[in-house]
VMD Tcl script that draws the C-alpha trace (Angstrom):
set ca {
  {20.67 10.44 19.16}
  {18.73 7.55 20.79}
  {15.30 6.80 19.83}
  {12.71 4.27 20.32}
  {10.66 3.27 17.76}
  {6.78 1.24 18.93}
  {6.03 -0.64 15.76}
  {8.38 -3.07 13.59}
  {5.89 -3.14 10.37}
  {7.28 -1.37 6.88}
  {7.12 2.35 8.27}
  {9.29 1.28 11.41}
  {11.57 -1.29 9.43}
  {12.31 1.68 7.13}
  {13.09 4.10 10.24}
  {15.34 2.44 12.34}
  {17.05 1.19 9.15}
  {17.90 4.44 7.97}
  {18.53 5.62 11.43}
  {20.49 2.93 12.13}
  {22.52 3.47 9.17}
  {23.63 6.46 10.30}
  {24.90 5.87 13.83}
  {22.52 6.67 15.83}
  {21.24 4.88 19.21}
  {18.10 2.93 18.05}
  {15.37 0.76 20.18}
  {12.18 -0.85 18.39}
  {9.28 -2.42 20.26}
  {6.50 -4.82 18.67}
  {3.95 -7.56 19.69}
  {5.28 -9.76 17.26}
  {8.54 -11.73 18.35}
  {8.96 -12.93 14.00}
  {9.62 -8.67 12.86}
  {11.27 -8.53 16.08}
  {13.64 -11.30 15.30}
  {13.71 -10.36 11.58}
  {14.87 -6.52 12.51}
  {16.81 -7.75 15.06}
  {19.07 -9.97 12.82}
  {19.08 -7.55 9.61}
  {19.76 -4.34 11.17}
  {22.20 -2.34 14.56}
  {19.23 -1.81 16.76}
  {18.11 -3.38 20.17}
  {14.64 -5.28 19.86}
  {12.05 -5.66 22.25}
  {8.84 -8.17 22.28}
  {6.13 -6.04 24.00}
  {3.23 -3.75 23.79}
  {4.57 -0.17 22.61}
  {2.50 1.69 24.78}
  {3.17 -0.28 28.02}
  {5.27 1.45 30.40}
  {7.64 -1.50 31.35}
  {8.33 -2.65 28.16}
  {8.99 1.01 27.37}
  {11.48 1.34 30.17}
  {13.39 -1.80 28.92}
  {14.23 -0.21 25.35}
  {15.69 3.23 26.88}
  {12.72 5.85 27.19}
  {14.50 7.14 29.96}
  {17.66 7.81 28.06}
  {15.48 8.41 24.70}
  {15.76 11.91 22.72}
  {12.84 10.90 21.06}
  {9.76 8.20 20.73}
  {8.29 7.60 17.15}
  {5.30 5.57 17.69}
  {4.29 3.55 13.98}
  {2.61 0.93 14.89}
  {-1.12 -0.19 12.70}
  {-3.74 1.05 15.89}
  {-3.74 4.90 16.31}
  {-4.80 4.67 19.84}
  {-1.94 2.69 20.78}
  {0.34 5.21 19.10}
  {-1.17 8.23 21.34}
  {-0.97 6.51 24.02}
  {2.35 5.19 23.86}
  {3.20 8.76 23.63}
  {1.33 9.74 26.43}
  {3.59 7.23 28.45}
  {6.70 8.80 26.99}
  {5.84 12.37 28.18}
  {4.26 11.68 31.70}
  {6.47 9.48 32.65}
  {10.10 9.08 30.95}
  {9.80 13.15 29.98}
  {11.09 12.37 26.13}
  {11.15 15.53 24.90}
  {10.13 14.82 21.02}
  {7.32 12.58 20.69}
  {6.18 11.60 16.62}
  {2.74 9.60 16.29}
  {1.19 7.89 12.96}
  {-2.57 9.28 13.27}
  {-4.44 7.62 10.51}
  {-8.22 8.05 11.40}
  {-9.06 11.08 9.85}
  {-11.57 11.67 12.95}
  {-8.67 12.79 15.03}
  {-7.73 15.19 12.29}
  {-10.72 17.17 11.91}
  {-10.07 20.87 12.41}
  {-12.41 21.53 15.30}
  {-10.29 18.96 17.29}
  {-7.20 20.66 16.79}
  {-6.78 21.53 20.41}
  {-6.34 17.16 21.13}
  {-2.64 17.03 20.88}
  {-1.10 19.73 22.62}
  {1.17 19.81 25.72}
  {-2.08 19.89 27.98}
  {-3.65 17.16 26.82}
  {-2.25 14.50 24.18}
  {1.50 15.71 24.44}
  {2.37 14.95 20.71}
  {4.91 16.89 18.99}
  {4.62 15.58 15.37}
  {1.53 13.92 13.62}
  {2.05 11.86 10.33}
  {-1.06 11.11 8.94}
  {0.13 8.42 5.54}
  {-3.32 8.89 4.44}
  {-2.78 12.72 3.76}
  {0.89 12.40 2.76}
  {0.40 9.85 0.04}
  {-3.11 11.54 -1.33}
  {-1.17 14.90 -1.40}
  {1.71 13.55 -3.17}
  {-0.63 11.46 -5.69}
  {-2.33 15.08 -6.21}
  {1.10 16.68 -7.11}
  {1.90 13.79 -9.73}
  {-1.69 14.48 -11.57}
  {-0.96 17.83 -11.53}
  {2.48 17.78 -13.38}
  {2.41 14.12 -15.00}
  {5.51 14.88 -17.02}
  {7.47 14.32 -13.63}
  {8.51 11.27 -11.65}
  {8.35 12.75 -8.35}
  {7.31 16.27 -7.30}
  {7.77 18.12 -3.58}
  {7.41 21.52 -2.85}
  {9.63 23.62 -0.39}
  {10.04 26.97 1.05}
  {6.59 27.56 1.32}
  {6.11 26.46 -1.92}
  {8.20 28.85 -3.85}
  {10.65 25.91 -4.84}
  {9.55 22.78 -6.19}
  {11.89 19.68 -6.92}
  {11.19 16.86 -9.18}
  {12.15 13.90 -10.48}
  {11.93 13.45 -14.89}
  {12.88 10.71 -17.00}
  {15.08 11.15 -19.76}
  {14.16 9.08 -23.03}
  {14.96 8.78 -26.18}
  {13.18 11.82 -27.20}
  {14.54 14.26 -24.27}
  {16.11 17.10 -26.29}
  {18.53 17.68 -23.55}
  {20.47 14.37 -23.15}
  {24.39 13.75 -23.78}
  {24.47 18.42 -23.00}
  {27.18 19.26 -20.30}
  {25.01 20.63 -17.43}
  {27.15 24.66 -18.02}
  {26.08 24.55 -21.72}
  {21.90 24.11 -20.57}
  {22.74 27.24 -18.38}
  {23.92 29.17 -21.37}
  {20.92 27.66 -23.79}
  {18.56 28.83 -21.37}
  {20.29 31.76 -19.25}
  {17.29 32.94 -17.82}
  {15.84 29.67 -16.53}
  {15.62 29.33 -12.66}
  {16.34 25.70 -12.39}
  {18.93 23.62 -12.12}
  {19.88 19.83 -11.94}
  {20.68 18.75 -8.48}
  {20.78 15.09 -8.45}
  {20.95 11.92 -11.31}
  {19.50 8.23 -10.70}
  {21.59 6.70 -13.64}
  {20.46 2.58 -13.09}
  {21.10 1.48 -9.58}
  {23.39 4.82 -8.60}
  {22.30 7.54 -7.44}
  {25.11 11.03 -8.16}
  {24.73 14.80 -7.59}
  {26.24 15.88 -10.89}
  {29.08 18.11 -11.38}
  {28.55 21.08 -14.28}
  {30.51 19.25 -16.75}
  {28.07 16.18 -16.59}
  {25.27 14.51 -18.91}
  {22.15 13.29 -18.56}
  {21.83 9.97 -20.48}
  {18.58 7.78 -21.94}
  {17.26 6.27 -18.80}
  {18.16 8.29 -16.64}
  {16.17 9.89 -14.01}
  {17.43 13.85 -13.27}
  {15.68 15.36 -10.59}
  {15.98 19.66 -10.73}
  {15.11 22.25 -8.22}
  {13.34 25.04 -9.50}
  {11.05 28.32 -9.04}
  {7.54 27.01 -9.12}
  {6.45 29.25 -11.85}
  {8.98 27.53 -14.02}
  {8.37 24.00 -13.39}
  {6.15 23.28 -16.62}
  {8.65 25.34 -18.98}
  {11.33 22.88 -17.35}
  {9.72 19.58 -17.79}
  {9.17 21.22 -21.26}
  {12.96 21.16 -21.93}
  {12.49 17.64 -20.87}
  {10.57 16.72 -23.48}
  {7.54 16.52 -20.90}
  {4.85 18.51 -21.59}
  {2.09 16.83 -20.46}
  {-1.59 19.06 -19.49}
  {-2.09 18.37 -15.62}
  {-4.78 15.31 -15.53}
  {-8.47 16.69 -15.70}
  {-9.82 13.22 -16.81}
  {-9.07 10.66 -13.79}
  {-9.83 6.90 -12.69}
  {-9.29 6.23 -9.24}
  {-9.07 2.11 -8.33}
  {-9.79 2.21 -4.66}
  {-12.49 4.03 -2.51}
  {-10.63 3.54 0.82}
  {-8.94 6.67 3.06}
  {-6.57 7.81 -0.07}
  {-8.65 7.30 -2.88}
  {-11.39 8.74 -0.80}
  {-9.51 11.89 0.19}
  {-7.57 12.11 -3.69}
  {-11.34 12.43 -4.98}
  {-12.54 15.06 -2.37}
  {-9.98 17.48 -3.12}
  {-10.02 17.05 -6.30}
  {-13.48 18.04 -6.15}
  {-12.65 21.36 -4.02}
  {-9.37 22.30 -6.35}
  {-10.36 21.35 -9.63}
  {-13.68 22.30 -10.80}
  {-13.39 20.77 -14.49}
  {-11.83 17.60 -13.43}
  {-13.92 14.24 -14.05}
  {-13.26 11.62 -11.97}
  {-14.58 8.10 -11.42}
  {-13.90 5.30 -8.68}
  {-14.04 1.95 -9.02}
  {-14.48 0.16 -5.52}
  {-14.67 -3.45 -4.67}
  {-16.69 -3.51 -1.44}
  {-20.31 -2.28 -2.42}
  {-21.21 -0.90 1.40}
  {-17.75 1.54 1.21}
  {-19.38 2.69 -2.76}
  {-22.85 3.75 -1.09}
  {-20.70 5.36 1.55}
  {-17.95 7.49 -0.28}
  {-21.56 8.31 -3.00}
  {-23.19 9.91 -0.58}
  {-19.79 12.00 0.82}
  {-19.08 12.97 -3.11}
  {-20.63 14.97 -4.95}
  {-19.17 15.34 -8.41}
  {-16.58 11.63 -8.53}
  {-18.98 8.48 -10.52}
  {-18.45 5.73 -8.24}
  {-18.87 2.30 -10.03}
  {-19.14 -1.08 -7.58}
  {-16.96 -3.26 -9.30}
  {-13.52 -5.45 -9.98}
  {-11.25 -2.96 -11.10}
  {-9.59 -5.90 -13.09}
  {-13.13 -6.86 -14.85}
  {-12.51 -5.32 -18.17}
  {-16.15 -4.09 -18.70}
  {-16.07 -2.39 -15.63}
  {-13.04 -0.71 -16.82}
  {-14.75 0.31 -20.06}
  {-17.71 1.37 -17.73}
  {-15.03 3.66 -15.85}
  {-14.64 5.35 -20.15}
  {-10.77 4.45 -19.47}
  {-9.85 4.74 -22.94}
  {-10.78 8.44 -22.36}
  {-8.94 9.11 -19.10}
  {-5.71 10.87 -18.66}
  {-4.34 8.93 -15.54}
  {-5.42 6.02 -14.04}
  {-4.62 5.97 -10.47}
  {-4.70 2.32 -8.59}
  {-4.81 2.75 -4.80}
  {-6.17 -0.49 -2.82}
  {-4.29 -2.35 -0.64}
  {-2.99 -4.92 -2.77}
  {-0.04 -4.06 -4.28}
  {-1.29 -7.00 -7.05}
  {-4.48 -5.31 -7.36}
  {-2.90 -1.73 -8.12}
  {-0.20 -2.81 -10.76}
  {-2.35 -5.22 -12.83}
  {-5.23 -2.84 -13.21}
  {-2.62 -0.12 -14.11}
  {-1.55 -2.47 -16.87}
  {-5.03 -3.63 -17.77}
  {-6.16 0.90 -17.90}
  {-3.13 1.55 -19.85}
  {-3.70 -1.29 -22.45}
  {-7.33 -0.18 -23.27}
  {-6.18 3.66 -23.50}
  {-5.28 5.49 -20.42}
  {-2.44 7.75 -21.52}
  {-0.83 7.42 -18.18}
  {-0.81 5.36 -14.78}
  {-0.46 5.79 -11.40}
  {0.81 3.09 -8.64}
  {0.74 2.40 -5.03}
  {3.23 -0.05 -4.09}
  {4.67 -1.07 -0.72}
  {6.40 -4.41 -1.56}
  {10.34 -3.59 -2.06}
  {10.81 -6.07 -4.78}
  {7.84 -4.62 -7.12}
  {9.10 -0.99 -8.06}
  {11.16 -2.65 -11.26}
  {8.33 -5.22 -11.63}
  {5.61 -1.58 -12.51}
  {8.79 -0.22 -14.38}
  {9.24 -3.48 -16.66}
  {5.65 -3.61 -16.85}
  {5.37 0.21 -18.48}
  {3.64 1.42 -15.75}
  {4.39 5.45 -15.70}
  {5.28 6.19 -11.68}
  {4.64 4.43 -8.56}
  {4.06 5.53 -5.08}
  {5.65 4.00 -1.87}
  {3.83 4.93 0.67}
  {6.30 3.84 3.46}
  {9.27 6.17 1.79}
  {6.80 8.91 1.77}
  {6.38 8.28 5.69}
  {10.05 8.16 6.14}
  {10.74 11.17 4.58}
  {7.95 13.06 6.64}
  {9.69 11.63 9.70}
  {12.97 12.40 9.17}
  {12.38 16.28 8.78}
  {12.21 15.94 12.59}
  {14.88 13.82 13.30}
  {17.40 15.55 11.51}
  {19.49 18.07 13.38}
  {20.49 21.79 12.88}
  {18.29 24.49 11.00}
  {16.53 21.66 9.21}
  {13.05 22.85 7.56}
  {12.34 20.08 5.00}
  {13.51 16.14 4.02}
  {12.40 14.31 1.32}
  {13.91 11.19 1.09}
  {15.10 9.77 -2.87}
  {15.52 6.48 -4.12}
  {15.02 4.25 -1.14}
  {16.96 6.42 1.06}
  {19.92 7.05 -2.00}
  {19.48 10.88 -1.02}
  {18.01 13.28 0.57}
  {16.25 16.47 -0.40}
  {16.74 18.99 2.25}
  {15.96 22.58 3.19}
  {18.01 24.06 5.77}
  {18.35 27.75 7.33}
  {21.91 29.17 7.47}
  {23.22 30.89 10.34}
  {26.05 33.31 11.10}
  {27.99 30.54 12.40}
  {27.44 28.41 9.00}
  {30.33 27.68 7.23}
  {28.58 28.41 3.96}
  {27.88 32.24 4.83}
  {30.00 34.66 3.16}
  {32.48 32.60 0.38}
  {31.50 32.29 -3.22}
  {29.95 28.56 -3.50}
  {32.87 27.75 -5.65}
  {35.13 28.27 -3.10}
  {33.79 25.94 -0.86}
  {35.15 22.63 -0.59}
  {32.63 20.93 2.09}
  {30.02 20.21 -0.67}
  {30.82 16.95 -1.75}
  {28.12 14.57 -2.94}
  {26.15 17.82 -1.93}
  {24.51 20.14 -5.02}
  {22.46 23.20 -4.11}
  {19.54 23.59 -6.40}
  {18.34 26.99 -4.77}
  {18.07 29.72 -2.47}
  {15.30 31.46 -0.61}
  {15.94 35.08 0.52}
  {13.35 37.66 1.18}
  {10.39 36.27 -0.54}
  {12.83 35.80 -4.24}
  {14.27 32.20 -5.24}
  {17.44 32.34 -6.48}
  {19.60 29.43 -8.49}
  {22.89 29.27 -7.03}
  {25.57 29.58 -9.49}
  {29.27 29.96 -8.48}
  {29.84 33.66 -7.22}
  {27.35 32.87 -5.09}
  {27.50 33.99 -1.57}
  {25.06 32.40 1.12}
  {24.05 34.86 3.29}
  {22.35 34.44 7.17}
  {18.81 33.54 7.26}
  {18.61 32.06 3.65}
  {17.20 28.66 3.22}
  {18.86 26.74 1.18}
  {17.87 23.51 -0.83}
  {20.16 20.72 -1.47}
  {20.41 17.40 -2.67}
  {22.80 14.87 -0.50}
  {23.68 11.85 -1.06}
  {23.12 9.49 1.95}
  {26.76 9.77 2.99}
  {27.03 13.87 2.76}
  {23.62 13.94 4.85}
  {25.03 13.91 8.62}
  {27.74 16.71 7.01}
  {24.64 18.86 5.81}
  {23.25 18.28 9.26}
  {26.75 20.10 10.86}
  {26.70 23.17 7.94}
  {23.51 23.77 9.71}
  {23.74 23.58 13.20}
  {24.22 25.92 15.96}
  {27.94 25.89 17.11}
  {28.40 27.45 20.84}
  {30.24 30.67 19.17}
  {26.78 31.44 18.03}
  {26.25 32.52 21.88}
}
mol new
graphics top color blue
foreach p $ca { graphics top sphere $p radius 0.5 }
foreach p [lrange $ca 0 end-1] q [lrange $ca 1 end] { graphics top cylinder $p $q radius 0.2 }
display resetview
């Protein structure tokens, strides 16, 4: 696949890496000749000093030859129109845009990017993606990392195993017979810097983080086997009124009606703003790292405090500051590559990386074949990933343990008419099920071919 990618910041570094990484044909375009340079020299892609939504500059990195343009860079506008250029005049037939203004979002505008008038195919909004993702966490603290697929019916996530995990050092079989009638199983293991899919005779050990697919109705008596039992957060303190911590509080507001939840911001013009937009969230104009203003916030009190501002600094000291005066749990955004095992050494409970979050949402549309869902694990480790079989699938119609294309692959469920089922090994895919799957980085362009059309189809 070629693609060209307008904007060489964190979000496109992290695309055309992973693209890159896996063969395909990859272009980036940005103002800045230093990233340029930089992604130039680190990664297999062509780089091009220009403005991403200029038609010339867009010609030099292969828009004419491009399957797709995936425009990232910081100004919205510059994103649409870049894809504008793609469609009117190169005809790229997939065009992906990073809309962060929620103004462009609002429902009664819906109508702005369609074929007739902005031709985008895909809009990633981070702003959404990472609020919706911190909302998940707060709702099911016991796990790491929590996304939903198959319309919801299947939810995998991540849990860490301590010392007091009841399940550690069991051979995966033996937790199916404990627990016959659970619908969940173990699909993938980050044990230190690795990242496995586990075979049925394998352990989970302290430290380890196991990440299990299961039916959403069973997700909290899972996490319970865990060890993780944790009430969803109904007592919160948000560090950061800007677009995420903004929309976190709203729909909190709309989907929990018990909750409590205050906000510390910084900048006292943005607190009279986001006051008069809330109606139930305390907003207190403040240093999130002035203690008083934490004890202001009743911290010692809260369930979760969630640190969302744009310095990465900001977010894990006042994590560590919240969780010293009582917060039973924090919450961290993080961007920098080099601070996830700084918040982990620290004892800060989860982070958030807003660019893998990105990724992930990106790479449901660049993947090939039936492909429904991608959520990327582990700085790009694995993939999570829901895919469609077909007739022409070579997992339709032989018991799974029969199969011997699934390696570094583990299937943690299937959707068929409305019922989830847990795979086990008499299992026989049929058409039209979607299947998810956790594959390693190397199994991931195999997954892709499972999936795909072949030309017998026709």
């Amino acid at each position: 696949m070629k693609v060209v990618i307008c904007g060489a910041g964190q979000v496109g570094y992290g695309i055309a890496e992973r693209l890159a990484a896996e063969g395909n044909d990859v272009s980036i375009v940005d103002t800045t000749p230093r990233l340029i340079q930089s992604i130039s020299e680190t990664l297999d892609v062509r780089g091009f000093v220009g403005h991403g939504a200029h038609p010339e500059v867009l010609a030099q990195a292969g828009a004419e030859q491009a399957d797709m343009l995936i425009a990232v860079t910081l100004h919205d506008e510059v994103n649409m129109v870049a894809c504008q250029v793609a469609h009117s005049l190169f005809n790229v037939p997939t065009k992906v845009a990073r809309v962060r203004s929620q103004s462009y979002l609002a429902p009664h505008w819906r109508d702005l990017f369609s074929r007739d008038h902005l031709p985008i195919d895909v809009i990633i909004s981070p702003e959404v993606e990472v609020g919706e993702t911190v909302l998940r966490r707060l709702a099911l603290p016991g796990a790491y990392d929590t996304v939903a697929f198959a319309d919801g019916r299947v939810v995998v996530a991540g849990v860490h195993c301590d010392e007091n995990c009841p399940v550690v050092d069991t051979p995966l079989h033996q937790l199916t017979e404990l627990f016959p009638d659970l619908k969940a199983i173990v699909v993938g293991i980050q044990r230190g810097e690795t990242f496995f899919v586990p075979t049925s005779s394998d352990s989970m050990l302290v430290g380890d983080i196991a990440y299990f697919a299961a039916d959403r109705d069973q997700v909290r008596r899972t996490l319970g086997i865990f060890g993780h039992e944790e009430a969803a957060a109904a007592r919160v303190v948000l560090v950061g009124g800007g677009n995420i911590g903004f929309y976190v509080a709203r729909q909190i507001e709309s989907r929990q009606a018990g909750a409590r939840v205050k906000m510390i911001e910084s900048d006292r013009s943005r607190a009279v703003t986001i006051a008069d937009e809330l109606r139930r969230t305390v907003i207190l104009h403040g240093n999130a790292l002035d203690e008083e203003i934490l004890r202001e916030a009743d911290i010692g009190e809260a369930d979760t405090i969630v640190a969302l501002t744009n310095s990465d600094e900001t977010n894990v000291l006042a994590c560590v500051m919240g969780q010293r005066l009582g917060a039973s749990r924090s919450l961290c955004l993080i961007n920098k590559k080099g601070y996830p095992e700084l918040t982990r050494a620290l004892g800060i409970t989860a982070y958030l990386n807003p660019r893998q979050i990105t990724v992930s949402k990106i790479l449901h549309h660049v993947r090939r074949g039936r492909i429904r869902g991608v959520h990327s694990l582990q700085n790009g480790q694995a993939e999570i990933i829901e895919a469609e079989a077909l007739e022409t699938s070579p997992l339709v119609g032989k018991p799974l343990r029969d199969l011997d294309i699934l390696d570094g692959v583990r299937l943690g469920a299937i959707y068929r008419n409305g019922q989830v089922i847990i795979p086990r090994g008499d299992t026989k895919i049929v058409p039209h099920d979607r299947v998810v799957m956790c594959a390693v980085a190397d199994a991931v362009r195999r997954v892709e071919q499972m999936f795909r059309v072949s030309l017998d189809f026709f």
